[in-house]
TIRO-2110 file (N, C-alpha, C; in Angstrom, 1 decimal):
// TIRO-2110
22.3, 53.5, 42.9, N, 1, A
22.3, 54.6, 42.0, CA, 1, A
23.7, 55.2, 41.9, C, 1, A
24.1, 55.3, 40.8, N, 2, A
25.2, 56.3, 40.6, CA, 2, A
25.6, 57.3, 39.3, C, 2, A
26.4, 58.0, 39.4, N, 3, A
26.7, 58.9, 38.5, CA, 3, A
26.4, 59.0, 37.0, C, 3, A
26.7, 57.4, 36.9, N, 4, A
26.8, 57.2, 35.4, CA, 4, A
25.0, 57.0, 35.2, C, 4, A
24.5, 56.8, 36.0, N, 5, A
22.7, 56.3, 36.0, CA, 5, A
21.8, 57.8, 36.0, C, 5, A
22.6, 58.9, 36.2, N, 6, A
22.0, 60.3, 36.0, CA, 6, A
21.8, 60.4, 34.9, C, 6, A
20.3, 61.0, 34.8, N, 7, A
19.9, 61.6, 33.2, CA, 7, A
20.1, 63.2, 33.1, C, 7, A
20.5, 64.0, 32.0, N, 8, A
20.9, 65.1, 32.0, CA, 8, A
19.7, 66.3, 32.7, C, 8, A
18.3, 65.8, 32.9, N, 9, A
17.0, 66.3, 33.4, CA, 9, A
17.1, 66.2, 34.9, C, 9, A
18.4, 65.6, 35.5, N, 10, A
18.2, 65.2, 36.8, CA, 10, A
19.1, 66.1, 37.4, C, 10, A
19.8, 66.8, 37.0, N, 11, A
20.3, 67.9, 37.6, CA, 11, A
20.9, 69.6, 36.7, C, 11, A
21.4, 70.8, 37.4, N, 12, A
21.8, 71.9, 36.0, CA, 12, A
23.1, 71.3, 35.8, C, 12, A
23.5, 71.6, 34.8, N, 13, A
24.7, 71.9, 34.5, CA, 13, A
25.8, 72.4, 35.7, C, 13, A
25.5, 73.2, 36.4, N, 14, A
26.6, 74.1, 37.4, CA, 14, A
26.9, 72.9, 37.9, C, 14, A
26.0, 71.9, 38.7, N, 15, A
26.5, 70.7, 39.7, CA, 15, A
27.3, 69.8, 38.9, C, 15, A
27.4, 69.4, 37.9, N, 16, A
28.0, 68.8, 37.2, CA, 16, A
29.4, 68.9, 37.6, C, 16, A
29.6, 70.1, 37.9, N, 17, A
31.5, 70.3, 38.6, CA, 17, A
31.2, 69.3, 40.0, C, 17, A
30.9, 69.0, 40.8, N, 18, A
30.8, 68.5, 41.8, CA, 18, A
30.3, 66.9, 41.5, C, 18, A
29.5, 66.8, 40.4, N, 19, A
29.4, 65.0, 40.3, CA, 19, A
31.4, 64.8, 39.6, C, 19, A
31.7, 65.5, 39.0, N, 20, A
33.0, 65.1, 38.1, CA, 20, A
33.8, 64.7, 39.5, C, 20, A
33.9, 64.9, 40.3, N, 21, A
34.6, 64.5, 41.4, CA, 21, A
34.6, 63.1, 41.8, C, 21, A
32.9, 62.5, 41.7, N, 22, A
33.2, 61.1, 42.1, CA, 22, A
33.5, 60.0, 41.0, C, 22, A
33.9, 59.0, 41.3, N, 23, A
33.9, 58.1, 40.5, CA, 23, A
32.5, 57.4, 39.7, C, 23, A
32.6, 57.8, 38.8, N, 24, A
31.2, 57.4, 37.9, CA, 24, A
30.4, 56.0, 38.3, C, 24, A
31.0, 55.3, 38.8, N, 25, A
30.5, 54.0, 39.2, CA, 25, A
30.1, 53.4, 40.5, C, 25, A
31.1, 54.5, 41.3, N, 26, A
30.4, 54.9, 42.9, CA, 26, A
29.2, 55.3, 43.3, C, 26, A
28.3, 54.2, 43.8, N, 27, A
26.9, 54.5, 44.3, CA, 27, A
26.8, 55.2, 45.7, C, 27, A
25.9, 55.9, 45.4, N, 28, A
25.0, 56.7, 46.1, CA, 28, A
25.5, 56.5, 47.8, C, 28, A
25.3, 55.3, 48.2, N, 29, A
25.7, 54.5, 49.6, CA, 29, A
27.0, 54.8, 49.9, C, 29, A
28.0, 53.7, 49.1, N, 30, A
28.9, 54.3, 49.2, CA, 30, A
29.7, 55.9, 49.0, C, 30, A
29.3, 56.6, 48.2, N, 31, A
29.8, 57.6, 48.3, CA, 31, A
29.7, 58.4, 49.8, C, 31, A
28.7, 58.3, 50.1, N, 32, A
28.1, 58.9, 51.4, CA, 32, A
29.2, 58.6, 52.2, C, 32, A
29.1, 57.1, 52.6, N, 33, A
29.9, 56.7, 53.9, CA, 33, A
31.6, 57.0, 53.4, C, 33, A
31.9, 56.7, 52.3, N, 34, A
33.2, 57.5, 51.9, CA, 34, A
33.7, 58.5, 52.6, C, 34, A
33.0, 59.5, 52.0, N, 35, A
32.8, 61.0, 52.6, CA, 35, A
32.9, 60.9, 54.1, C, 35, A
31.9, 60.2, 54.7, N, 36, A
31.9, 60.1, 56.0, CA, 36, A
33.0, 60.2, 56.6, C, 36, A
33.8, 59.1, 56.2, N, 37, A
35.6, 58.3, 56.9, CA, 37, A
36.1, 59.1, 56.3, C, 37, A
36.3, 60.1, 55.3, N, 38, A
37.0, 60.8, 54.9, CA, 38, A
37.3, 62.3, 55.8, C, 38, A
36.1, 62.9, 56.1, N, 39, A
36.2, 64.1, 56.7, CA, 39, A
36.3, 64.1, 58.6, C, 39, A
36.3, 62.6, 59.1, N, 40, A
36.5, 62.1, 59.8, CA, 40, A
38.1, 61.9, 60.2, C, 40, A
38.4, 61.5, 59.1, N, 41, A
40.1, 61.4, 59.3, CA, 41, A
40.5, 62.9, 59.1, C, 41, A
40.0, 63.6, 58.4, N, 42, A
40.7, 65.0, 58.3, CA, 42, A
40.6, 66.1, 59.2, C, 42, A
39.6, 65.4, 60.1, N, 43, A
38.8, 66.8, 61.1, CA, 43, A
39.8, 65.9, 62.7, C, 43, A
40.2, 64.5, 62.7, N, 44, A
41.2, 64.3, 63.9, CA, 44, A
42.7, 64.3, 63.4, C, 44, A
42.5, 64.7, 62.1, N, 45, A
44.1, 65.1, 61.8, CA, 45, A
44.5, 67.0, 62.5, C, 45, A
43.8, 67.6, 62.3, N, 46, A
43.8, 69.0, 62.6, CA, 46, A
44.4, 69.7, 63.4, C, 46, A
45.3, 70.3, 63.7, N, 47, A
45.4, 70.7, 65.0, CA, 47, A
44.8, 71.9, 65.2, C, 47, A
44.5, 72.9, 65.8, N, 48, A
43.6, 74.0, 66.4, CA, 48, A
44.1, 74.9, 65.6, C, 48, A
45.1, 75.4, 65.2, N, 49, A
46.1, 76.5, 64.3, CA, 49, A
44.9, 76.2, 63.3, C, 49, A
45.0, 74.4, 62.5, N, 50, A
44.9, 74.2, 61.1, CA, 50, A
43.4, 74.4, 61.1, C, 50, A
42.7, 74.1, 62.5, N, 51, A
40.7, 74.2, 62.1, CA, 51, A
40.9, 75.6, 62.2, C, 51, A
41.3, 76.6, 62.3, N, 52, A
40.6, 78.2, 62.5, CA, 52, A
41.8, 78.6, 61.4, C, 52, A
42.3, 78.5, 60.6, N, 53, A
42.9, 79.0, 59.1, CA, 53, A
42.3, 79.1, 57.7, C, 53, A
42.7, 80.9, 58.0, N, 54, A
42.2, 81.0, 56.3, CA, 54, A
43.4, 81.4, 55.3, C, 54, A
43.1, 80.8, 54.0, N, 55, A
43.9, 80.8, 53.0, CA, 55, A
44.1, 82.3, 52.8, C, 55, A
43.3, 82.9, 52.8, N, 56, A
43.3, 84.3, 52.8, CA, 56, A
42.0, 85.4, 53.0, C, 56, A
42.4, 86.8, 52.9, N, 57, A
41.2, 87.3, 53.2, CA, 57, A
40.1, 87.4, 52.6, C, 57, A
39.0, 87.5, 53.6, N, 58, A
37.5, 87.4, 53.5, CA, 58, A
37.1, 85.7, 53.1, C, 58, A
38.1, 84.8, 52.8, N, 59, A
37.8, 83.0, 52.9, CA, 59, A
37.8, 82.6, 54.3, C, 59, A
37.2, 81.6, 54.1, N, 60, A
36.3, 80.8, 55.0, CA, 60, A
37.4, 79.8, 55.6, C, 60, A
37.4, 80.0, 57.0, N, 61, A
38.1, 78.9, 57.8, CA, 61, A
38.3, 77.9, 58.0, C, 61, A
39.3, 76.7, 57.8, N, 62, A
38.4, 75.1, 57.8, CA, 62, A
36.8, 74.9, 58.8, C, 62, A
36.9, 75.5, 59.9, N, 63, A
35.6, 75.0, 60.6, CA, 63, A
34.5, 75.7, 59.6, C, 63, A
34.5, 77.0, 58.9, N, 64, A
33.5, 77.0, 58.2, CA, 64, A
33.4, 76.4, 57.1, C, 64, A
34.0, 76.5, 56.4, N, 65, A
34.4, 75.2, 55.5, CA, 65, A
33.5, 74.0, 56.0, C, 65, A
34.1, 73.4, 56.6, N, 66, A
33.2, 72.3, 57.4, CA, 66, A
31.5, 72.1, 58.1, C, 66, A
31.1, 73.6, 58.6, N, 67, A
30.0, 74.3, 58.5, CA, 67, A
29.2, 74.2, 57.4, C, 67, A
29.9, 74.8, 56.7, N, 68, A
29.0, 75.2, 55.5, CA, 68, A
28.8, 73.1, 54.7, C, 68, A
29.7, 72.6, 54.8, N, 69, A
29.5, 70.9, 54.2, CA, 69, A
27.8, 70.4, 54.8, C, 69, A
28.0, 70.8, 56.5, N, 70, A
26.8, 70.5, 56.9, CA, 70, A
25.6, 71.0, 57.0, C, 70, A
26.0, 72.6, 56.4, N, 71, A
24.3, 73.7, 56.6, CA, 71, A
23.9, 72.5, 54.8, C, 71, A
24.8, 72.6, 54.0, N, 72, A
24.3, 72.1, 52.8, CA, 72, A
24.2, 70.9, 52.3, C, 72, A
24.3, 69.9, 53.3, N, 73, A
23.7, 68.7, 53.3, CA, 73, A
22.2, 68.5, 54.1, C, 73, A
22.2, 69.5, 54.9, N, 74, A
21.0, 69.3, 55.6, CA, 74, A
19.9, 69.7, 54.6, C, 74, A
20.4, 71.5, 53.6, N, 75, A
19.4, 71.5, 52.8, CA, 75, A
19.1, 70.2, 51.6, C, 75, A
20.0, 70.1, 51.5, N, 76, A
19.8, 69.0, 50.2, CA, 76, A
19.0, 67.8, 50.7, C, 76, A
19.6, 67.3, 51.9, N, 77, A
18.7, 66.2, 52.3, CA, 77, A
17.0, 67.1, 52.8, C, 77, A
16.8, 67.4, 52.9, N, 78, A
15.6, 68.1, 53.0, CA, 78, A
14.5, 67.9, 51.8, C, 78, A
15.4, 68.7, 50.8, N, 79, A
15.2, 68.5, 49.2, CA, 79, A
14.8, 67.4, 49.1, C, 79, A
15.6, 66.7, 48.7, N, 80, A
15.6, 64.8, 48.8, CA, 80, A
14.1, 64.5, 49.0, C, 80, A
14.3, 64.8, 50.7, N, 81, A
13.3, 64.5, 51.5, CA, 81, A
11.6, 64.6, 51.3, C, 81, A
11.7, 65.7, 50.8, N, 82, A
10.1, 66.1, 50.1, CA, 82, A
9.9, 65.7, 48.9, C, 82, A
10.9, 65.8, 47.7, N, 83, A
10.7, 65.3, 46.3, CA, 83, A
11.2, 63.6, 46.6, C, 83, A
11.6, 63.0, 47.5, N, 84, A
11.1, 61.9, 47.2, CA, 84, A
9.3, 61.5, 47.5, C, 84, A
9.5, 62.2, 48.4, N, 85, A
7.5, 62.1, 48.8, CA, 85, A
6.7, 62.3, 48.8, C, 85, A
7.2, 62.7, 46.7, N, 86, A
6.1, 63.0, 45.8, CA, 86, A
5.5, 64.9, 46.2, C, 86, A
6.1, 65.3, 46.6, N, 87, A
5.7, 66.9, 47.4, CA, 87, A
5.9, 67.4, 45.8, C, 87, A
5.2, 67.9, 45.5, N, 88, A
5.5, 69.0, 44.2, CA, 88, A
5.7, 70.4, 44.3, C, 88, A
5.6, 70.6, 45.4, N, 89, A
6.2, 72.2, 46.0, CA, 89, A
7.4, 72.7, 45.7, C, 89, A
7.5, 73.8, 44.9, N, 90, A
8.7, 74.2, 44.5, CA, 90, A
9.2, 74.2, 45.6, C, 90, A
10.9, 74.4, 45.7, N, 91, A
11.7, 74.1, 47.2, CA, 91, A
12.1, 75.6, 47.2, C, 91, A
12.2, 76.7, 47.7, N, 92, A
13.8, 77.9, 47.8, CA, 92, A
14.8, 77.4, 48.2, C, 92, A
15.7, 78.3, 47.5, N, 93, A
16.9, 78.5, 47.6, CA, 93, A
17.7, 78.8, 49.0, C, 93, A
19.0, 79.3, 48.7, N, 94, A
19.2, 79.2, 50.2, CA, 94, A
20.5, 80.2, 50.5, C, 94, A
21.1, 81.1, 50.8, N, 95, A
22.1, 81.9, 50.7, CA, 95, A
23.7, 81.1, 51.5, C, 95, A
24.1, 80.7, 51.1, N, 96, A
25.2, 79.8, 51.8, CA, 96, A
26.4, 80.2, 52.6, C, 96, A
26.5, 82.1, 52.0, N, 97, A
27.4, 83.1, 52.5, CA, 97, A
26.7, 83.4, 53.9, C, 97, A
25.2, 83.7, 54.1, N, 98, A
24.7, 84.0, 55.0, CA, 98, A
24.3, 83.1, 56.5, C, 98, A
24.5, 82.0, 55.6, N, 99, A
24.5, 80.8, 56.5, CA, 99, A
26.1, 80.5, 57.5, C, 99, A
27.1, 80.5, 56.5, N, 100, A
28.0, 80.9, 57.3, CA, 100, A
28.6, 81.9, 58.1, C, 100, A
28.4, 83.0, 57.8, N, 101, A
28.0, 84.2, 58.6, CA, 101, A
27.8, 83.8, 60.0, C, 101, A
26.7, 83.3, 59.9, N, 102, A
25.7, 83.1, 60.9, CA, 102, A
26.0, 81.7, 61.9, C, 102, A
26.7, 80.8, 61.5, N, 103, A
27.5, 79.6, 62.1, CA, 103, A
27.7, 79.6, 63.4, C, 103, A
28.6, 80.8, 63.5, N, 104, A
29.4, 80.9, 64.8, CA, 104, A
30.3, 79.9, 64.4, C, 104, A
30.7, 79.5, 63.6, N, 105, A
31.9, 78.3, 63.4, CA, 105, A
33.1, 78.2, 64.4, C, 105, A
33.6, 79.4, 63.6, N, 106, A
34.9, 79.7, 64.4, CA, 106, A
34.8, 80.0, 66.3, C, 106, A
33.6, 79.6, 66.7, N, 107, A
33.6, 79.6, 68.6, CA, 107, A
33.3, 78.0, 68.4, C, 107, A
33.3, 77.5, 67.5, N, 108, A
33.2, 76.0, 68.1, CA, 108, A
34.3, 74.9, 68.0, C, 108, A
34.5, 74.0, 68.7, N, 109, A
35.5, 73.2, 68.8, CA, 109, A
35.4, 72.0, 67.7, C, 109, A
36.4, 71.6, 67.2, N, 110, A
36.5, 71.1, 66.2, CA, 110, A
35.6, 69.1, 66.7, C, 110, A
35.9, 69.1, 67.7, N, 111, A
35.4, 67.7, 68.1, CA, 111, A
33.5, 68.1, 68.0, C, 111, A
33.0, 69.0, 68.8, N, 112, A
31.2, 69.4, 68.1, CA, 112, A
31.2, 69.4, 66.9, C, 112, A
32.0, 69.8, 66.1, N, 113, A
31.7, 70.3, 64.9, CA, 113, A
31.4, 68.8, 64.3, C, 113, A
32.5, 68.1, 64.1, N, 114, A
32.7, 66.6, 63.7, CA, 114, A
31.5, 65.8, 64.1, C, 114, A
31.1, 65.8, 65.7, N, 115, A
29.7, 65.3, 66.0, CA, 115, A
28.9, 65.7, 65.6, C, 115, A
28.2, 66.7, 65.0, N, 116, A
27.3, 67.2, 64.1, CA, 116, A
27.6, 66.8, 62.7, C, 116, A
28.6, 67.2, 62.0, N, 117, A
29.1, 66.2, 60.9, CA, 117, A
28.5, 65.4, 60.6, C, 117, A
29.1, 64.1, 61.6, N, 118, A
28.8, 62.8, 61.4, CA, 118, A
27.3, 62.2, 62.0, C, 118, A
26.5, 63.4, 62.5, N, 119, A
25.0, 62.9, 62.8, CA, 119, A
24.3, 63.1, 61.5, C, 119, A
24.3, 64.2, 60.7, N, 120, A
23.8, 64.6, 59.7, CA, 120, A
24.5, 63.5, 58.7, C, 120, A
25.4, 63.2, 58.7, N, 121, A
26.4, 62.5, 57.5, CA, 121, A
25.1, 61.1, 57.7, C, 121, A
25.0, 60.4, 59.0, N, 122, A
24.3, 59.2, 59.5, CA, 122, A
23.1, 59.7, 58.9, C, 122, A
22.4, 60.8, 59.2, N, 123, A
21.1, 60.9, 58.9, CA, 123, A
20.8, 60.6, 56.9, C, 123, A
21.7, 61.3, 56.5, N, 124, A
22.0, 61.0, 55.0, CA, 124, A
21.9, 59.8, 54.5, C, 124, A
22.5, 59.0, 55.5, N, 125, A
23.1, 57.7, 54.8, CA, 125, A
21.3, 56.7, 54.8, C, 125, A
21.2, 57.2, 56.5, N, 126, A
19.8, 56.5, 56.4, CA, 126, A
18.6, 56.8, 55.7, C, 126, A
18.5, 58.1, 55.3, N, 127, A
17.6, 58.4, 54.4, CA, 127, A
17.7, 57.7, 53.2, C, 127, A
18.7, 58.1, 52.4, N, 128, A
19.2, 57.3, 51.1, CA, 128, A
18.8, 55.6, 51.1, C, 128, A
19.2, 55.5, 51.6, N, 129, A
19.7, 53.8, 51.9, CA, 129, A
18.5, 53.0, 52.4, C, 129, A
17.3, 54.0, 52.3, N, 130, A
16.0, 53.5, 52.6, CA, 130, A
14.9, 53.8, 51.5, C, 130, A
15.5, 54.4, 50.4, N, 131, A
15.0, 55.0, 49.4, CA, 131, A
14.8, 53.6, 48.1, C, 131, A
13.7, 53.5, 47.3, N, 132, A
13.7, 52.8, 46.3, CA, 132, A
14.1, 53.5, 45.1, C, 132, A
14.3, 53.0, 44.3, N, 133, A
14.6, 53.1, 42.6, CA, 133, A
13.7, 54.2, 42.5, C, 133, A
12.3, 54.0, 42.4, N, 134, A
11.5, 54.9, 42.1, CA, 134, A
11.4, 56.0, 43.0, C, 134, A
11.6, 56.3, 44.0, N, 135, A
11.9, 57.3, 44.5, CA, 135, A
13.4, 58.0, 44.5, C, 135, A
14.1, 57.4, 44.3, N, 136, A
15.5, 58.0, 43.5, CA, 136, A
15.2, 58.6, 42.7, C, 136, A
14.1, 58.1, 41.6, N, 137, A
14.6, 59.0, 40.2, CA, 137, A
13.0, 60.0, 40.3, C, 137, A
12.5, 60.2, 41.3, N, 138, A
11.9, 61.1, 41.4, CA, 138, A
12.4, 62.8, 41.3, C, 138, A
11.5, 63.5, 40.3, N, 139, A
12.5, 65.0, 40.0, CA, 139, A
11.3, 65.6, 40.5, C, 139, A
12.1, 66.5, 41.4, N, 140, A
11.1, 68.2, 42.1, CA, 140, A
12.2, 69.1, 41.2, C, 140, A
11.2, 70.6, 42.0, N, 141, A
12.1, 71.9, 41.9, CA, 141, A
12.7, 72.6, 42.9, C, 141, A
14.0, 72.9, 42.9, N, 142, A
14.7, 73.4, 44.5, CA, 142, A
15.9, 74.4, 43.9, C, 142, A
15.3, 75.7, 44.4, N, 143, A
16.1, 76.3, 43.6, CA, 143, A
16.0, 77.1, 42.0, C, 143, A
14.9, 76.7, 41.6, N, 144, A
14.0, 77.3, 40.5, CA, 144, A
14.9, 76.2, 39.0, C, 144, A
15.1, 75.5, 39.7, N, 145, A
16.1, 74.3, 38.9, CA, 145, A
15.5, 72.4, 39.2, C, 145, A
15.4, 71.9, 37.9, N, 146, A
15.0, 70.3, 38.5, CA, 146, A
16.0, 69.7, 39.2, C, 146, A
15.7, 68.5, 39.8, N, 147, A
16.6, 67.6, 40.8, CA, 147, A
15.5, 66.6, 40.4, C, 147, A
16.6, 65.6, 40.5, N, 148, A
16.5, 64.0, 41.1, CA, 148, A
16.9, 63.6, 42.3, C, 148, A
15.9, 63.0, 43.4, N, 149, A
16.4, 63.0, 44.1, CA, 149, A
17.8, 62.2, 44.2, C, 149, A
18.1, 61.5, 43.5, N, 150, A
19.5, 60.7, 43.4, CA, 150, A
20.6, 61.9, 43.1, C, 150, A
20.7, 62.8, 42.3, N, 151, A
21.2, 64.0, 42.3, CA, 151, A
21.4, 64.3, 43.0, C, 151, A
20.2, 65.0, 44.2, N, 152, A
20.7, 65.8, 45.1, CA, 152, A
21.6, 64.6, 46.3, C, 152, A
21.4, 63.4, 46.4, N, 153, A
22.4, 62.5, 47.1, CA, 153, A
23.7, 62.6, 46.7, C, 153, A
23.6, 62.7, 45.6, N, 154, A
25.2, 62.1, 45.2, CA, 154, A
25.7, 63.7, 45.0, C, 154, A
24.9, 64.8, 44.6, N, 155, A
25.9, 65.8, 44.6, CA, 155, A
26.6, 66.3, 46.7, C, 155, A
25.4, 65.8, 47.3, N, 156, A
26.4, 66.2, 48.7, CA, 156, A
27.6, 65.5, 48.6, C, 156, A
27.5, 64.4, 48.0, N, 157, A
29.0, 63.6, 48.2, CA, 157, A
30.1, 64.2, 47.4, C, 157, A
29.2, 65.2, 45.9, N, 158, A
30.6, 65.4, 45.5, CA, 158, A
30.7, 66.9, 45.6, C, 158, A
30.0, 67.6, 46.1, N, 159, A
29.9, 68.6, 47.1, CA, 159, A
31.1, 68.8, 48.1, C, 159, A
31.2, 67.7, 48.7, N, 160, A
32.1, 67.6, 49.8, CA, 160, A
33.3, 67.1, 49.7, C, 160, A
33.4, 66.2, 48.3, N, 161, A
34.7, 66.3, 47.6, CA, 161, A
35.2, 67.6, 47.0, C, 161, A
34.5, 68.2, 46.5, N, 162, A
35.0, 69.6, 45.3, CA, 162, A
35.7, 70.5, 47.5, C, 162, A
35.0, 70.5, 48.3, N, 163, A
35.4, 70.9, 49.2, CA, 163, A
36.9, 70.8, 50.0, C, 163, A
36.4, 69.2, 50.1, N, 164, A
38.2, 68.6, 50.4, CA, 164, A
39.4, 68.6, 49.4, C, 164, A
38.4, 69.0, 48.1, N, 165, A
40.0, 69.1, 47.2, CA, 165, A
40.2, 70.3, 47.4, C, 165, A
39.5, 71.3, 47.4, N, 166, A
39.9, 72.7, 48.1, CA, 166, A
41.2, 73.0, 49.3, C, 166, A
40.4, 72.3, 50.2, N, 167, A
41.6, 72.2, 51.5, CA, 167, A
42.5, 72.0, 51.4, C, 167, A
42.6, 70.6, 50.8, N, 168, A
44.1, 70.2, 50.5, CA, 168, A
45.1, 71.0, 49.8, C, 168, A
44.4, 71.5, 48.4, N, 169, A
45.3, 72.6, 47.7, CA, 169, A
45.2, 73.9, 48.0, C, 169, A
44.7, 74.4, 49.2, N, 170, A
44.7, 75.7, 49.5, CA, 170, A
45.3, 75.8, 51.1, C, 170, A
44.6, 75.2, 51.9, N, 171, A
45.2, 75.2, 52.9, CA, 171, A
46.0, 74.3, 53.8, C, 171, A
46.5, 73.1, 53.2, N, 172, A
47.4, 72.4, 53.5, CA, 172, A
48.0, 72.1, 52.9, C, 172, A
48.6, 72.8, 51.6, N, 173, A
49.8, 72.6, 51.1, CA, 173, A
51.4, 73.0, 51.6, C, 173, A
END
């Protein structure tokens, strides 16, 4: 599944900034594990100054930053998780300021943080990657908005792109 295979029913408009990130023809799979090696090399490039830096005040520190990638793949895979299996339960929403708030990010070392990352990033991959067609293009409500589950996959990936393009042009320039 990929970008170009989304029907305009399969996600709002607002995510749309975040599919524009990936390459239209990059599937689902790959995108994931992309991402994976991606935040992987950026989180053992870091040195301690660069994980606890904010661009400025009241923004988010790369560890939250990085936090917040993971509180919001866990929800989405969740999402995923029930609207692929046919659940028709509307899903809630989720406050994403409050979540990081609540992190404790900034007390944790950048090597946990990465291992949690990359278990959730694994958990992602295997969910997806065990998913059929027809449960891809399965649409619930999360958020008081439709989803496909293929949507909410591919938006974590480009989720986490719209993120890393952040970093780079804000705090590692």
């Amino acid at each position: 599944m990929t970008v170009k295979d989304l029907q305009q029913d399969e996600f709002q408009f607002f995510y749309g900034t975040y599919l524009k990130t990936l390459d239209v023809n990059e599937d689902l799979k790959s995108a994931l594990l992309k991402g994976r090696k991606s935040i992987e090399d950026l989180v053992h490039g870091l040195t301690e100054d660069q994980f606890l830096y904010s661009y400025g005040e009241g923004k988010w520190t790369v560890a939250e930053v990085l936090v917040h990638l993971i509180d919001t793949e866990r929800v989405f895979q969740y999402r995923a998780f029930r609207i692929s299996r046919n659940d028709k339960t509307a899903l809630p929403g989720f406050d994403h300021n409050i979540f990081v708030l609540e992190s404790n990010a900034n007390e944790r070392t950048k090597e946990d943080i990465l291992k949690e990352y990359l278990t959730v990033r694994d958990a992602s991959i295997s969910l997806f990657d065990n998913m059929l067609n027809k449960n891809l293009k399965r649409i619930g409500t999360a958020s008081g908005i439709p989803w496909s589950v293929a949507a909410l996959g591919l938006v974590i990936s480009g989720h986490q792109r719209h993120h890393e393009n952040i970093l780079h042009e804000r705090y590692f320039n």
